[in-house]
C-alpha positions in Angstrom: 105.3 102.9 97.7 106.8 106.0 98.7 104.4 108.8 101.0 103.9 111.9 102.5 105.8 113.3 105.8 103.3 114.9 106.9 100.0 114.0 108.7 97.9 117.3 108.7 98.3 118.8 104.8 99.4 122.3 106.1 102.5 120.7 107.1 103.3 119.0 103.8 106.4 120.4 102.0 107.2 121.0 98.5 108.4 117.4 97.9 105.3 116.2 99.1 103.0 118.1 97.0 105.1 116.7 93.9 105.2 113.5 94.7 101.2 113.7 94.9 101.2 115.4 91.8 103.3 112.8 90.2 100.8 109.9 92.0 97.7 112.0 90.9 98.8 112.3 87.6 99.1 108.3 86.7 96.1 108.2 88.6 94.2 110.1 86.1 96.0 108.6 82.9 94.4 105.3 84.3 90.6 106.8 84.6 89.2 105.7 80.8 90.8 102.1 82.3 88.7 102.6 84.9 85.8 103.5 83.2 85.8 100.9 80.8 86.2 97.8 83.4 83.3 99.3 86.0 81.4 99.8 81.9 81.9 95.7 81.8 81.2 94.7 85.2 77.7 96.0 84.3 77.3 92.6 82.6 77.1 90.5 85.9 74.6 92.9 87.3 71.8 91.4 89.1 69.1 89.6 87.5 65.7 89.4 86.7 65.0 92.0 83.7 64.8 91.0 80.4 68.9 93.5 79.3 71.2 93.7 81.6 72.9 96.9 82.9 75.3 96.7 80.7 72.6 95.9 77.6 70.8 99.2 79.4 73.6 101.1 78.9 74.8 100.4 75.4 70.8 100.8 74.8 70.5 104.3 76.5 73.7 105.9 74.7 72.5 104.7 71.2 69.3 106.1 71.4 71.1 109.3 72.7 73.3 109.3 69.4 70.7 108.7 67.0 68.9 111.6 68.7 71.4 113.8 67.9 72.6 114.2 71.5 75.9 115.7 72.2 79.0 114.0 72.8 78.7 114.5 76.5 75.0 113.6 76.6 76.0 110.2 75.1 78.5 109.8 77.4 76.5 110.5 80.0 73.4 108.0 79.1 76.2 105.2 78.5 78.0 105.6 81.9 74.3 106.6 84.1 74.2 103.3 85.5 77.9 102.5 87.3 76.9 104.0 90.8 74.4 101.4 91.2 76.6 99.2 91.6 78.3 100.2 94.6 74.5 101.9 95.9 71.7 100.5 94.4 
């Protein structure tokens, strides 16, 4: 994989900054991919209630819909539960 020059960012050059662009870019094309697979690993969440995380979820952003919630808001209450799984 190809990097940087530099080691302090006020001495990165133009060619740096576009081959970070360029690395940032696919990065962000590849977030709903992201998204979606830390979405299913909700699924092997720890035990013990009667839904799992990922059941929670799906629950939480259906209720949101059918309350007329925004687009955002649904989004929101489907996706509220991925950070517990890296701190619970």
């Amino acid at each position: 994989m190809e990097t940087v020059s530099f080691t302090a960012m006020a001495d990165g050059t133009q060619t740096d900054y576009e081959l970070l662009d360029r690395y940032a870019d696919e990065y962000a094309r590849q977030l709903p991919d992201r998204v979606l697979a830390a979405l299913d690993a909700l699924k092997q969440s720890f035990a013990g209630y009667q839904v799992n995380r990922y059941e929670h979820s799906l629950q939480s952003a259906t209720r949101a819909l059918r309350d007329g919630r925004s687009e955002e808001y649904v989004v929101a209450a489907l996706l509220h539960d991925l950070g517990d799984e890296l701190a619970p």
